[in-house]
C-alpha positions in Angstrom: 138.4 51.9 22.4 135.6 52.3 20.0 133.2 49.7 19.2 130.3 49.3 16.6 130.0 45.6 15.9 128.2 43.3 18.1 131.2 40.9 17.4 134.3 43.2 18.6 131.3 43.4 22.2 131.2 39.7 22.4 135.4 39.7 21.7 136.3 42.3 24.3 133.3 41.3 26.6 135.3 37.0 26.3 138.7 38.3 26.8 138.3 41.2 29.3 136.3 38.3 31.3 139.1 35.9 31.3 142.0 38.3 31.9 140.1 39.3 35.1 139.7 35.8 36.3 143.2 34.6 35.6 144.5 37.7 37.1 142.2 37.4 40.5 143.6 33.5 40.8 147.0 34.0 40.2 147.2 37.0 42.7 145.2 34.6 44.7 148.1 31.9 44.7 150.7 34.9 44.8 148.9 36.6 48.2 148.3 33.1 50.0 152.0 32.4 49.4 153.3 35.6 50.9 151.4 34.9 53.8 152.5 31.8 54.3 156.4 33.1 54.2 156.6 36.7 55.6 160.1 36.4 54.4 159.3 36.9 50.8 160.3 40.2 48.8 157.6 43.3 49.6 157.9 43.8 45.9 155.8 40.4 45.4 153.2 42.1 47.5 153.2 45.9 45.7 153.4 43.7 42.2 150.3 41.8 43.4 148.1 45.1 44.3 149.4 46.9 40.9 148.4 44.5 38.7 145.0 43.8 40.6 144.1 47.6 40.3 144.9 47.2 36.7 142.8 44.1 36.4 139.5 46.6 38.1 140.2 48.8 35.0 139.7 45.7 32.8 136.7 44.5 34.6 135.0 47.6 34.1 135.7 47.4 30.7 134.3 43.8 30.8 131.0 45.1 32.7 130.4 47.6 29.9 130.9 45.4 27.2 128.0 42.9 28.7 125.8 46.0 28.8 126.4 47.4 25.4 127.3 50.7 26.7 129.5 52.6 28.9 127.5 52.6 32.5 129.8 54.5 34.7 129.4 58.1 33.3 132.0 60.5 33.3 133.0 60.0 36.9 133.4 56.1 36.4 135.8 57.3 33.0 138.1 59.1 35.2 138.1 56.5 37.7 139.1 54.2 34.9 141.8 56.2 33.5 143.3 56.5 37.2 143.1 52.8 37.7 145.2 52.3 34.2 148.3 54.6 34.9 148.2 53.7 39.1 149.2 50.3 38.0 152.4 51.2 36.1 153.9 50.3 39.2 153.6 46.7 38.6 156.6 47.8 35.7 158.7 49.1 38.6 158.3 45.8 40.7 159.3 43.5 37.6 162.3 45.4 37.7 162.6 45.4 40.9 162.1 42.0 41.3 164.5 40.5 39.3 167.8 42.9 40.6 166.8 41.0 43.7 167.2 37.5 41.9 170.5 38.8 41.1 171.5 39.4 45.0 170.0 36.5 45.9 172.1 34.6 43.6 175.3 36.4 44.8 175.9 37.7 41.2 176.0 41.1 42.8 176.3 42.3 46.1 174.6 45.4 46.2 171.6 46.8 43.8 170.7 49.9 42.9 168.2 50.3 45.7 166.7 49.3 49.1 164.8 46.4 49.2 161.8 47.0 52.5 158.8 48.6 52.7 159.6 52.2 52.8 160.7 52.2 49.3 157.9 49.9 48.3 155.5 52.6 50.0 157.2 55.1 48.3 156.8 53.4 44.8 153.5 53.1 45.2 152.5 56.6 46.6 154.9 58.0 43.5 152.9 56.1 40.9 149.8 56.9 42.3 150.5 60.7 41.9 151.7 60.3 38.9 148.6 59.3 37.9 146.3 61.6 39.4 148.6 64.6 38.0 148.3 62.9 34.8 144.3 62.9 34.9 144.3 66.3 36.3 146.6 67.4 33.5 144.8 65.5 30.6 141.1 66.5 31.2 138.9 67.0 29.3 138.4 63.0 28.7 135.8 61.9 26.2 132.7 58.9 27.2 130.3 58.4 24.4 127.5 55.5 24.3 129.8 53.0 22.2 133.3 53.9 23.9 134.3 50.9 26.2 136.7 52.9 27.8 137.9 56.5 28.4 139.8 58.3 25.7 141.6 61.4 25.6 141.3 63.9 23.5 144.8 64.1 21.8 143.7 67.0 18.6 143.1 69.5 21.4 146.4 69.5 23.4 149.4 71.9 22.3 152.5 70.6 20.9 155.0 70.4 24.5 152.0 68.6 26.0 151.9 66.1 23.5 155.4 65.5 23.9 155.0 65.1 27.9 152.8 62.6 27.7 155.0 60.8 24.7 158.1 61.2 26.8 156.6 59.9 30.5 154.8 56.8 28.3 157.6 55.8 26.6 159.9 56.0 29.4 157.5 53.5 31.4 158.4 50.7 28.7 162.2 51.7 27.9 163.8 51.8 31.6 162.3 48.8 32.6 162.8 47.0 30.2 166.5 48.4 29.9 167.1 47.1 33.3 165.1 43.5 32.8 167.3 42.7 30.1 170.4 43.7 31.7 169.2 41.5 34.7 168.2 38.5 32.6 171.9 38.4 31.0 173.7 38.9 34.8 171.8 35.5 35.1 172.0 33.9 32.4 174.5 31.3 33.7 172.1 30.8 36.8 169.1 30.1 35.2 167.1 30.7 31.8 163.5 30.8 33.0 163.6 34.3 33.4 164.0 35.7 30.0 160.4 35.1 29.9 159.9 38.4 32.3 161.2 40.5 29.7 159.7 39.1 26.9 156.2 39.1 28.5 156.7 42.5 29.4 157.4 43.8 25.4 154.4 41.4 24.5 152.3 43.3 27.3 153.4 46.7 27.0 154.9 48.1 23.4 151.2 47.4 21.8 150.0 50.0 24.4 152.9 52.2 23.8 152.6 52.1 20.1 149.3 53.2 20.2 149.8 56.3 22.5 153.0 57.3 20.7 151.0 56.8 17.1 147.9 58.9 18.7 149.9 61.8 19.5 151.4 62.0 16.3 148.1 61.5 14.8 148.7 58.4 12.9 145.5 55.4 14.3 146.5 52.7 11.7 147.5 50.4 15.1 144.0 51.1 16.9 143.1 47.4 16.4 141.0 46.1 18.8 143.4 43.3 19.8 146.4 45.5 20.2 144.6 47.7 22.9 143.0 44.2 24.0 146.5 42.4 24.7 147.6 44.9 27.4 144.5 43.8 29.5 145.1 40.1 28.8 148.9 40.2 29.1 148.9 41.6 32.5 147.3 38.6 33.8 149.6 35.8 32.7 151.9 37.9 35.0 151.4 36.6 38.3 152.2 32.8 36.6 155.0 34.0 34.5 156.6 35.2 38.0 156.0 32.5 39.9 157.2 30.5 37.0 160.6 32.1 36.9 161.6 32.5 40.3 161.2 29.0 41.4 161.3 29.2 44.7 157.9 31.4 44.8 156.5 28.7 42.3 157.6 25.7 44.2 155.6 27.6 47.4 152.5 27.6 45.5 152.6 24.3 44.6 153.1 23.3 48.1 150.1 25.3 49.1 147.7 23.8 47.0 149.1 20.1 47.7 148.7 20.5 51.4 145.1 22.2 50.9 144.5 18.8 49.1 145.9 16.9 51.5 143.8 18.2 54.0 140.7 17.5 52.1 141.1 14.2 51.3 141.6 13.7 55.0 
């Protein structure tokens, strides 16, 4: 993203700077839970490290936006770009997450994969080449003065590579969120709470879709600052949305923080 006005740096310095401390507390509450129960789903755990590496790339961005000026240099712009597409996992364990809600609600009794930490591992090792083959693959990326994050650039790539990187991004939003819905209506007699899963996840992701699939057709009419901006804040209402919806994780939180009270007072 491209900024000239001192007010979109003070906008994307305020928001970038919450969105990193809501995310950091919530994966707070999320990490001391699964400590606490060493019975809860590995997914909670790979969701948790996703959307934390996700909420590094928006810190940077927060960092530079304070300075006026991109201070990681062309190194720190890759690094950036790595840190963005690594966390794509965090749509995997959404998914993931709620086909186990389904089994642990006896709606089904088998899902379409293994829950333990082999596939987890695996997940997590697939996204993470994925991303590096995708930086590899997308070089050269452009870092001016005013650019508060990396960029690539899209007038230089041939027509099949355009089309790669429309297919693999809008398959990131579509599965997904294929399978949330189809896993919100299993459960829709069990409980309501977590339509708000899927819904976050449109609200996070299609504004960052729409303006990759509009850049490589060469249409920028949606490179507003607040649609690139809501990715970065959407992603950290996640950890609350999920602890929200699956009760039982919510209810664990709660607990913590009333016992660390407790203890206090005494």
């Amino acid at each position: 993203m491209k900024l000239t006005e001192e007010s979109d740096f003070q906008l994307v310095c305020f928001v970038t700077s919450l969105a990193t401390i809501l995310s950091v507390f919530g994966y707070f509450q999320v990490f001391k839970t699964l400590r606490k129960n060493q019975r809860s789903s590995p997914w909670f755990l790979l969701l948790g490290v996703s959307e934390l590496t996700f909420t590094m790339h928006t810190a940077m961005v927060a960092v530079a936006c304070f300075n006026r000026q991109w201070p990681y240099g062309q190194l720190g712009c890759q690094i950036h770009f790595f840190l963005a597409f690594s966390s794509l996992a965090s749509s995997v364990c959404n998914a993931a997450l709620l086909w186990e809600r389904v089994k642990l609600e006896k709606i089904r009794d088998t899902i379409p994969f293994k829950s333990n930490w082999t596939t987890v591992i695996v997940v997590w090792l697939l996204t993470n080449a994925g991303a590096a083959a995708l930086l590899w693959a997308e070089k050269p990326i452009q870092v001016t003065p005013n650019t508060m994050a990396c960029f690539m650039s899209i007038e230089t790539r041939t027509f099949y590579s355009k089309q790669i990187l429309s297919i693999l991004t809008l398959s990131f939003v579509i599965l997904p969120l294929i399978s949330n819905i189809y896993c919100c209506y299993l459960l829709r007699g069990v409980t309501k709470k977590v339509i708000l899963i899927p819904v976050a996840y449109v609200l996070t992701y299609v504004p960052f879709n729409l303006c990759t699939q509009t850049t490589v057709f060469g249409m920028y009419c949606f490179h507003t600052v607040w649609i690139k901006l809501w990715p970065k804040f959407g992603s950290s209402l996640n950890p609350y949305i999920q602890m929200y919806a699956h009760g039982k994780m919510m209810k664990s939180c709660l607990d913590s923080q009333s016992n660390s009270g407790e203890k206090k007072q005494e």
